[in-house]
C-alpha positions in Angstrom: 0.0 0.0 0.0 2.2 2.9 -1.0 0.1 5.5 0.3 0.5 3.8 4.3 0.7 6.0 6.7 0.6 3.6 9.7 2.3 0.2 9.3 2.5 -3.0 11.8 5.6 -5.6 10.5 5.6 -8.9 12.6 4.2 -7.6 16.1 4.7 -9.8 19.0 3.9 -9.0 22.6 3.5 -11.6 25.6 2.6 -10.7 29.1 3.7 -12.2 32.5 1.7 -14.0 34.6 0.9 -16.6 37.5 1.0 -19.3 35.0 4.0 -18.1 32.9 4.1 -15.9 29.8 0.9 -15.5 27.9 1.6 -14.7 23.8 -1.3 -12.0 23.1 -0.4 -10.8 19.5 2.0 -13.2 17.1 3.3 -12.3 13.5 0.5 -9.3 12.9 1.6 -7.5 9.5 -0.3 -5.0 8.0 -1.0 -1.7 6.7 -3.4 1.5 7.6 -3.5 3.8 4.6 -3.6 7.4 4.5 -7.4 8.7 4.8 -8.4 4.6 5.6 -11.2 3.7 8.0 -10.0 0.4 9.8 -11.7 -1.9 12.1 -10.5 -5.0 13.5 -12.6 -7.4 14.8 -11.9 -10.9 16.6 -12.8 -13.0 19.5 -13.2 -12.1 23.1 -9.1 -12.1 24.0 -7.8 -12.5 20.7 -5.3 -9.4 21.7 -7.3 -6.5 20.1 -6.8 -4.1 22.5 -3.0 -5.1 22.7 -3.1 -4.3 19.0 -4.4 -1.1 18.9 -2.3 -0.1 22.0 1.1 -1.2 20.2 0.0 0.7 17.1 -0.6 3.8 19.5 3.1 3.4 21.2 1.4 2.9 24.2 3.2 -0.7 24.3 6.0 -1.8 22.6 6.4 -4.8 21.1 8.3 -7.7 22.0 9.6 -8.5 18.4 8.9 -6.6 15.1 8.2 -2.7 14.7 5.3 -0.5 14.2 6.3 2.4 11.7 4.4 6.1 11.3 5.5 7.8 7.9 7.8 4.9 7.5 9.2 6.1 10.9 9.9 3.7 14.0 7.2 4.2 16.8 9.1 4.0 20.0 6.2 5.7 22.1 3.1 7.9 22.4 3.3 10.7 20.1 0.8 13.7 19.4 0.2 12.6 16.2 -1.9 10.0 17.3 -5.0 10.3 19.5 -6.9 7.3 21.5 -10.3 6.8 22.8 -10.1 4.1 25.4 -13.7 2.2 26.4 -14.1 4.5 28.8 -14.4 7.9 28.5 -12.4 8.8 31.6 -13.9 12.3 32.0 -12.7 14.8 35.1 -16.2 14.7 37.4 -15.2 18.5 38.6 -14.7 19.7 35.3 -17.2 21.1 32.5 -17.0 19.0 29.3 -15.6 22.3 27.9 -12.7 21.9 30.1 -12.2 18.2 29.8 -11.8 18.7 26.0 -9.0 21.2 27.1 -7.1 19.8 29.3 -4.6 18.3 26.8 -4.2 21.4 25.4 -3.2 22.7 28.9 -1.1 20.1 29.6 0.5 20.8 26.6 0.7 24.6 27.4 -1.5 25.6 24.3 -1.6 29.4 24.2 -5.2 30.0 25.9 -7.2 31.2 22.7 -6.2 28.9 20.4 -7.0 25.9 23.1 -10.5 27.4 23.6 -10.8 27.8 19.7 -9.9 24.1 19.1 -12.3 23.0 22.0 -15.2 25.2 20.7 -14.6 23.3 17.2 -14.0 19.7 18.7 -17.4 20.0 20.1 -19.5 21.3 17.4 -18.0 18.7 15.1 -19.6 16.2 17.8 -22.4 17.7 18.0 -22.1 18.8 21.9 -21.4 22.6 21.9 -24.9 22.9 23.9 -23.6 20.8 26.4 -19.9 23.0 26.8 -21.2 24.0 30.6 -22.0 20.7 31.2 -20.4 18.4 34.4 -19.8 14.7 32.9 -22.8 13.6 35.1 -25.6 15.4 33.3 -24.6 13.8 30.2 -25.3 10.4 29.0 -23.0 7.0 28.1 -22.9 7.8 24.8 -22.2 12.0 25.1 -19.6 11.1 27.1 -17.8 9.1 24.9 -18.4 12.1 22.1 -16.7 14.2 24.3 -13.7 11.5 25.1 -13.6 11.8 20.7 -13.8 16.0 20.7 -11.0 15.8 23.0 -8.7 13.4 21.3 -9.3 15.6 18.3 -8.0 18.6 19.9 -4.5 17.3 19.2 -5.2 17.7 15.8 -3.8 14.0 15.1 -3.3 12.3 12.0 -4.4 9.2 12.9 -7.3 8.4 15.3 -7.5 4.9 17.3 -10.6 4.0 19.2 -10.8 0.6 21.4 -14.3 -0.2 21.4 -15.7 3.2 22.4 -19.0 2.1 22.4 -18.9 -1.4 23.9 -20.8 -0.4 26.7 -23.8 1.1 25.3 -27.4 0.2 24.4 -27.9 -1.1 20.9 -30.3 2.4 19.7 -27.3 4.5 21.0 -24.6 2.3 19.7 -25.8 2.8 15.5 -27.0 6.4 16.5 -23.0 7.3 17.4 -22.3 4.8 14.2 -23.9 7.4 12.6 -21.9 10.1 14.3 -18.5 8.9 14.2 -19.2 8.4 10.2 -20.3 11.8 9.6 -17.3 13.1 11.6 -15.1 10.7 9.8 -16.7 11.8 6.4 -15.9 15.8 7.4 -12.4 15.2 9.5 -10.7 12.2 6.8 -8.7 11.7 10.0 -7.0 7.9 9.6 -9.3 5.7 12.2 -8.6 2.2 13.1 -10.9 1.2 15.5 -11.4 -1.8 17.6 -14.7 -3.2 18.3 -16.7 -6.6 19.2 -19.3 -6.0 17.2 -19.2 -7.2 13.0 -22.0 -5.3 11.7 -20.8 -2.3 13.4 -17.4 -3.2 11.7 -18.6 -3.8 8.2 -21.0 -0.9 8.6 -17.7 1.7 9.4 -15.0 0.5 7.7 -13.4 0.5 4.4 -11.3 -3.0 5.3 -11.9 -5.4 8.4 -8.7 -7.3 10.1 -9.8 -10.5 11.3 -8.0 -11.5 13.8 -7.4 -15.6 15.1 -8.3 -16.6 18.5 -5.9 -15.9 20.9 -2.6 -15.7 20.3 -4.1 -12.8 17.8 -2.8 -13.4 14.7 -4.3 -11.9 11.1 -6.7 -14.1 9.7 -8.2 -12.2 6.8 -8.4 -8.4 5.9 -12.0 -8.0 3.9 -12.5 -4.9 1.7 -16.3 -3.3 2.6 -16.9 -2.4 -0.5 -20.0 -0.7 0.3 -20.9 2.4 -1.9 -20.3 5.7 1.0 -22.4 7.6 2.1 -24.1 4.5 4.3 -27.2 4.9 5.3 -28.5 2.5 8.7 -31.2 0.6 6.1 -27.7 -0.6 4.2 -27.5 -3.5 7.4 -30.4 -4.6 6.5 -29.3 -5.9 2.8 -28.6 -8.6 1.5 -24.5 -7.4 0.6 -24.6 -6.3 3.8 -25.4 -9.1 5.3 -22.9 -11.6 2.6 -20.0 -9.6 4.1 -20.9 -9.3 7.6 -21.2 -13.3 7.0 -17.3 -13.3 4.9 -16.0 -11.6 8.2 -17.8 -13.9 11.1 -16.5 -17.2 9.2 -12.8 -15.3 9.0 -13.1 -14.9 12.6 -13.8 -18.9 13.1 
């Protein structure tokens, strides 16, 4: 893919434990192009989360390399944002000032933090709600806000580990919706991780598949769905053939 702007070559990572070392990812090769939306999907444990966090720099890897604009990744770097699975919002501060706290941290010249907050949140859709604590909103708003405030870093490539794992299924294809129409307006490179195949296929432009634990690829399956999607897509019968390609690569 010679337009990659994120690339994984032969990840390996094994954890300590009681029982001795546990291999969560083996051999995982593959490219993210630039613009791409990503999701990988796979069994309960496979090493998804492990994944996501090695492509992130969060973890490194016990063998092979993950490379950013051909680039080693040896850590975190603001080019990257996450969204964990939970939104980990400051109770004592207004969703205005959750969004800027990177930017703080950062030492962001006051205006121009305030300006990227202000935008953040209209993009989600949650400028109302800028005075708001993180207990008047709801599961779902929250995590909008946890995605308004990786976006204030302005990163090039956006990773979200099941951001909406925890939610009810009305609110889980209502933020579908969402995070597609901010996709469609931000082309920000997303891989996300998620549980949930129709939600995959319904996002994404490829799916990873990954084997049961230790994760390893088992199939990357183009969506070639015609964009924009709209929610009565699911409910056809290509839909449904490549939601079914991507459950059998997962077996």
């Amino acid at each position: 893919m010679s337009d990659s702007i994120l690339q994984a070559v032969q990840l390996y990572k094994q954890y300590t434990t009681r029982q001795g070392y546990l291999s969560a990812v083996e051999d995982v090769s593959f490219e993210v192009a630039t613009g791409e939306f990503l999701c990988i999907v796979g069994p309960s444990g496979c090493g998804k989360s492990t994944l996501l966090r090695l492509l992130a720099g969060l973890l490194l890897p016990d063998h092979g390399e993950v490379y950013l604009h051909g680039q080693s990744l040896q850590g975190p770097c603001q080019k990257i944002g996450f969204v964990f699975q939970s939104a980990n919002l400051m109770p004592w501060r207004t969703v205005f000032d959750n969004v800027q706290l990177p930017m703080q941290v950062q030492g962001l010249a006051p205006a121009e933090s305030k300006q990227r907050a202000t935008e953040a949140l209209e993009l989600v859709g949650l400028l109302d709600f800028a005075r708001n604590y993180p207990h008047e909103l709801s599961g779902g708003m929250a995590q909008r806000v946890a995605i308004a405030r990786a976006l204030t870093y302005e990163p090039e490539i956006l990773l979200l580990d099941e951001p909406f794992g925890a939610l009810d299924a009305l609110t889980r294809e209502y933020l579908n919706q969402e995070l597609m129409r901010v996709w469609e307006i931000s082309r920000k490179t997303v891989v996300m991780v998620t549980h949930n195949i129709r939600e995959a296929v319904f996002l994404a432009d490829r799916v990873l598949a990954l084997t049961q634990r230790p994760g390893r690829v088992a199939k990357i399956i183009p969506i070639t769905l015609p964009r924009p999607r709209p929610v009565s897509m699911i409910y056809g019968d290509t839909f449904g053939a490549l939601a079914y390609t991507v459950r059998q690569a997962i077996q």
